[in-house]
N, C-alpha and C positions, 0 to 999 in steps of 0.2 A: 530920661531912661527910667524904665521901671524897677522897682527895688526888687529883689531877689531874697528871698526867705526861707529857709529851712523845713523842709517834708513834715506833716507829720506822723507818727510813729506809723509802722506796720498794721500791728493793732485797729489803729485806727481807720486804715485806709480801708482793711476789710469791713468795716461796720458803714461806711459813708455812700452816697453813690460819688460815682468818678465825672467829671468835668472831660469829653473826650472832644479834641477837634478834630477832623475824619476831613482829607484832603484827598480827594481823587480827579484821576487822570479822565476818566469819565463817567458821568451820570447822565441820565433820563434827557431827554427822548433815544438819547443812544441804548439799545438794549443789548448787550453782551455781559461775560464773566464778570469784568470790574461793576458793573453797574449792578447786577444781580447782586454781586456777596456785599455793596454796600448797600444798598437799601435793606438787605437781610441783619446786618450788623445794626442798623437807626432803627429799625423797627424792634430787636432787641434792645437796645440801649433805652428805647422810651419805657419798652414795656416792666423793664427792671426795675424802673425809676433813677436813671444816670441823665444824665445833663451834654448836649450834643452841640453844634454847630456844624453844618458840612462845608468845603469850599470846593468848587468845582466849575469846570469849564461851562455847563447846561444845567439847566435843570428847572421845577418850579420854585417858588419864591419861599417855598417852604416843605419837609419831608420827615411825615410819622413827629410832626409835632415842632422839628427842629429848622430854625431858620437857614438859607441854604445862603451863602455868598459867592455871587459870579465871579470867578476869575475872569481876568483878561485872556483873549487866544488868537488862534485861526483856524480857518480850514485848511486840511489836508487834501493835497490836491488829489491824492486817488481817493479818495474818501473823501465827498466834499461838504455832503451829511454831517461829518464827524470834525468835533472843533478840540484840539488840542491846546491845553493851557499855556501860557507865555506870561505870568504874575510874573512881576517883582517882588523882591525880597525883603524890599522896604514894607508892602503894603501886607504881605503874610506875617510881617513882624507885627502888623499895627491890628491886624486880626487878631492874634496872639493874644498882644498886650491889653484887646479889650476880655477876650475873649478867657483868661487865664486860665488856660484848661490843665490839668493834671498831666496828659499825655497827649501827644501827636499821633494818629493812624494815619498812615501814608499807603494810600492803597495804589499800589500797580505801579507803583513811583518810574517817572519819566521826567522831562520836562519842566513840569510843576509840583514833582515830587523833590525833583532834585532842590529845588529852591525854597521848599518848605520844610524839607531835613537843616540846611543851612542855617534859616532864619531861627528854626526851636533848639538848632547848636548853639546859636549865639545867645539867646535867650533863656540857656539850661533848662529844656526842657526836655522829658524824657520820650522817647519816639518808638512806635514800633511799626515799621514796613512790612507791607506783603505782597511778595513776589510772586505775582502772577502772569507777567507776560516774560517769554522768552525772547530777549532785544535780539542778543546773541544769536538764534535761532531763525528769527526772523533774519537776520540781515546776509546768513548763509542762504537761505533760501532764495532771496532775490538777487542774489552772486554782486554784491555791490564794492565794486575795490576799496578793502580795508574796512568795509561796513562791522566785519565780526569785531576786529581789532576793537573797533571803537566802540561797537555795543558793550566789551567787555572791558574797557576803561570806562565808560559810563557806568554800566552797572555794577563797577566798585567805588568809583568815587560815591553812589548814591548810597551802597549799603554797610560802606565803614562808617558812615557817619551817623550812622543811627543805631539803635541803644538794642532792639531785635527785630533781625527778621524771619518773619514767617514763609515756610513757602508748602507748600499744598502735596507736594510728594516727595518720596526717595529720592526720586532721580532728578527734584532742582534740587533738594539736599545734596546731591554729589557735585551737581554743578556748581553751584556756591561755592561750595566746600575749594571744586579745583579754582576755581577762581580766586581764590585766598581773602573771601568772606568771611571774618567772625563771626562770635552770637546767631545761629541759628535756629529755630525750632521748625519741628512738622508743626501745620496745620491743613487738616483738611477742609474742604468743600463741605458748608451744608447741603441738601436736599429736603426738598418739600414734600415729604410722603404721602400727603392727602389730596396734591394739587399734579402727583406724578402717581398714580396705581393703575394699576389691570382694570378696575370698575370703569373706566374710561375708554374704555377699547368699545367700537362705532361700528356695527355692522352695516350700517346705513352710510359710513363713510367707506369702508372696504367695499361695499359693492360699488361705487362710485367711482372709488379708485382701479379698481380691479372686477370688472364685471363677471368676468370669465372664473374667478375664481383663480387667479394666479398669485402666488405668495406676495406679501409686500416687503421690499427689502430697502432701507428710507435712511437716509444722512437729515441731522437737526444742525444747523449754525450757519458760521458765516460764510458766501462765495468767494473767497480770497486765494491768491496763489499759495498761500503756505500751509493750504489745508488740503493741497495735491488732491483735488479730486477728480483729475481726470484717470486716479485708478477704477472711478467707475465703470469706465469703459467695457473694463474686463466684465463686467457683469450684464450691460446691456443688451447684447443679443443672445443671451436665454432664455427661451419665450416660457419658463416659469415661473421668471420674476416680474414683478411689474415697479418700476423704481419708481422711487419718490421723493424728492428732494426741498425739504424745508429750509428758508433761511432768505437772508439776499444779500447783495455787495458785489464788488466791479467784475466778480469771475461769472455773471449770471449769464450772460448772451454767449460768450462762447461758451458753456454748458449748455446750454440747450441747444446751440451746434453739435456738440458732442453727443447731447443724448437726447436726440432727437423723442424718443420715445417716453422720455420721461416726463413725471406729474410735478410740475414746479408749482408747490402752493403758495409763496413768496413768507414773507414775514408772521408767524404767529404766532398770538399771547391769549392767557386764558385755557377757556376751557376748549379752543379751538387747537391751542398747544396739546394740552392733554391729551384730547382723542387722538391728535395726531400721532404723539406719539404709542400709545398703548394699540394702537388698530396695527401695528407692525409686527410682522412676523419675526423680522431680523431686524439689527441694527447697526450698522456698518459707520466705520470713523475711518479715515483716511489720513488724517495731518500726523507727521511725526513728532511737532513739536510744541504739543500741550505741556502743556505745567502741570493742568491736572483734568481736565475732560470733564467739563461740566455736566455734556449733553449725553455723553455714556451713562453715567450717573442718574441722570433723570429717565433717559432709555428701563436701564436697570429697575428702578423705583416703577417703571411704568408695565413689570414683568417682562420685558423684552430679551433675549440675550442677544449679547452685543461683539460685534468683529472688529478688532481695534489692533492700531499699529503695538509691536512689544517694544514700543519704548515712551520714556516722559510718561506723566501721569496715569496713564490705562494702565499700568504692569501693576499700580498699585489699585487705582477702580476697580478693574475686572479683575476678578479670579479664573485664569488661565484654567480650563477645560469643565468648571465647576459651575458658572453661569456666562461662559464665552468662549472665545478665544481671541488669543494675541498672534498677528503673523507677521513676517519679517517687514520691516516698516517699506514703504518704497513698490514692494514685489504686488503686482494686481494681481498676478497669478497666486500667489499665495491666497492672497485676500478671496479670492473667489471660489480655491477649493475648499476652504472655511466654510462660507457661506454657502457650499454643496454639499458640505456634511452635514447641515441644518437644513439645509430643503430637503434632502433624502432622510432623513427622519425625523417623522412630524412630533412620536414620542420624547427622542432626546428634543426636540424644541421647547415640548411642553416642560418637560424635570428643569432643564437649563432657567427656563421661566421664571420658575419656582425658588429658583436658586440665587436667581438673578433680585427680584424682591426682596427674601432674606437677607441677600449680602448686604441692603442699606442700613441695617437696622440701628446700627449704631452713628448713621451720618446726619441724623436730623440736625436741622440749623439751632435747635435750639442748643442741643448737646455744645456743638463746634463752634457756638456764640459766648455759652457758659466758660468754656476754656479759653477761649478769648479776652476777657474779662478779667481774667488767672493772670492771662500773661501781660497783658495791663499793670495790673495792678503788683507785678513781680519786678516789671522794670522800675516801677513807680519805688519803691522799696526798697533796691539794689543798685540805684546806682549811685556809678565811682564817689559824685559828687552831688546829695539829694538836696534837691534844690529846687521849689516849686514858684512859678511867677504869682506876683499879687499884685494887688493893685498899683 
């Protein structure tokens, strides 16, 4: 067993770089939330000069510098693409004990979250999770007997036992909260302001998509049931719009049943993401049960204004009637006369635009990496019993 040693000062920690081991539920080639805010967090952690390890179910053999370690997993069977972790807790212990890191980032903690809170408990090591998936949420949505119950004993047993978690808006702060989760803070979502702007908007891609000149009105993620997108429907047969639907996953064939007329561009990154998104007139979210809407956020960044459910993360992304609006979650009718008070004036689309850009200003990754870092290095400092592994 490894000996256990005493933190040093405060002081000190701020002047050092930090030793982080960064354990998620998924990385690369999987492209979604979790995988975005951790490649954003290693690419800061190198670029500060901090010291990384990631462990994760995928990935390459190495990421922004830092060695990556495969966990053990499987495939999900609706997702067969997607491999979820199944580590033991012996073996996250022996990553640990080579790896002596300061603190544990437990991103999206599930599965192989829950076993590497456990293992940096036993090993006093200081932890901070961030909540980004709603279990809870998900498991109301696929009506699964007792699925909620036990999303929400899952996701206490995982976030008592860690030292803080973060969660991305107000409204998992309340959930947490009713949950009788500890130690919370906000942390938001960064955005990539250079890699999501208006300069990006395709006229060559609009005429392509819309030859006629009909407004583009476009959903960005993934085709899943919990992202309720067949309130599209309500917008398909107004021949003012021309839909468009980026992303992919197991809701994509019955979607294109449904919208028959619609532009399905499947999966994409880059600067083919970009134009996508910025060539949009509107920008429409359907799912109620974001944590925090990543793709709003980039919509936003990309001048677009955005129609998103009022609740879970968009109450706090968007600004309700300033660069968007929020309608009653669920209601397509709602959702569509939203999106009719932005095709009927092309002015307010433009101000809303305008409004919609501004509002990121303060969400770069680098800012909400910075604060990240803080809060690292706060648990590292405060806790009950400081205690850091060495060799």
């Amino acid at each position: 067993m490894a000996e256990l040693l005493a933190l040093p000062s405060q002081t000190a920690l701020t002047d050092r770089p930090l030793r982080v081991l960064v354990v998620a539920e998924s990385f690369l080639p999987q492209v979604n939330g979790v995988t975005n805010s951790v490649r954003r967090v290693l690419e800061h952690l190198e670029a500060e000069g901090h010291h990384a390890v990631l462990v994760a179910p995928t990935g390459p053999e190495s990421y922004s510098g830092f060695p990556v370690v495969h966990a053990r997993g499987a495939n999900l069977p609706l997702y067969p693409d997607f491999r979820i972790g199944l580590e033991t807790r012996r073996r996250l212990r022996s990553v640990m004990e080579r790896f002596r890191p300061d603190v544990v980032h437990i991103a999206s903690p599930a599965t192989l979250g829950y076993q590497a809170a456990k293992a940096a408990q036993h090993l006093g090591i200081p932890t901070v999770a961030i909540y980004q998936t709603d279990l809870v949420g998900f498991a109301e949505r696929y009506d699964v007997p007792g699925g909620a119950r036990a999303m929400a004993a899952l996701t206490r047993r995982i976030h008592t036992r860690v030292d803080l978690t973060l969660a991305p808006s107000s409204a998992s702060l309340a959930q947490l909260r009713d949950l009788g989760i500890p130690g919370t803070s906000l942390w938001p979502r960064g955005v990539d302001a250079q890699t999501f702007h208006p300069v990006w908007r395709s006229p060559e891609l609009r005429q392509r998509l819309a030859p006629d000149g009909r407004l583009l009105v476009g959903y960005v993620g993934r085709l899943a049931p919990e992202k309720e997108l067949h309130l599209l429907t309500h917008l398909a047969d107004d021949p003012r719009y021309a839909l468009v639907v980026v992303g992919g996953g197991p809701e994509e064939q019955r979607l294109r049943t449904l919208l028959p007329g619609a532009a399905f561009l499947g999966v994409l990154h880059g600067e083919d993401l970009s134009r996508a998104y910025a060539s949009l007139d509107v920008f429409v979210h359907t799912g109620r049960h974001e944590t925090y809407c990543q793709s709003a956020q980039e919509a936003l960044a990309s001048g677009v204004p955005v129609v998103a459910p009022r609740a879970g993360g968009p109450v706090d992304v968007v600004r309700d009637g300033v660069a968007g609006y929020l309608y009653e979650p669920g209601d397509g009718r709602d959702l569509a006369a939203y999106v009719d008070r932005l095709a009927s004036d092309k002015l307010r689309r433009r101000v809303m635009g305008l409004a919609a850009r501004r509002s990121i200003g303060d969400r770069t990754w680098g800012s909400v990496n910075t604060a990240l870092v803080d809060h690292y290095r706060d648990v590292v400092a405060t806790r009950r019993t400081p205690q850091r592994l060495v060799g």
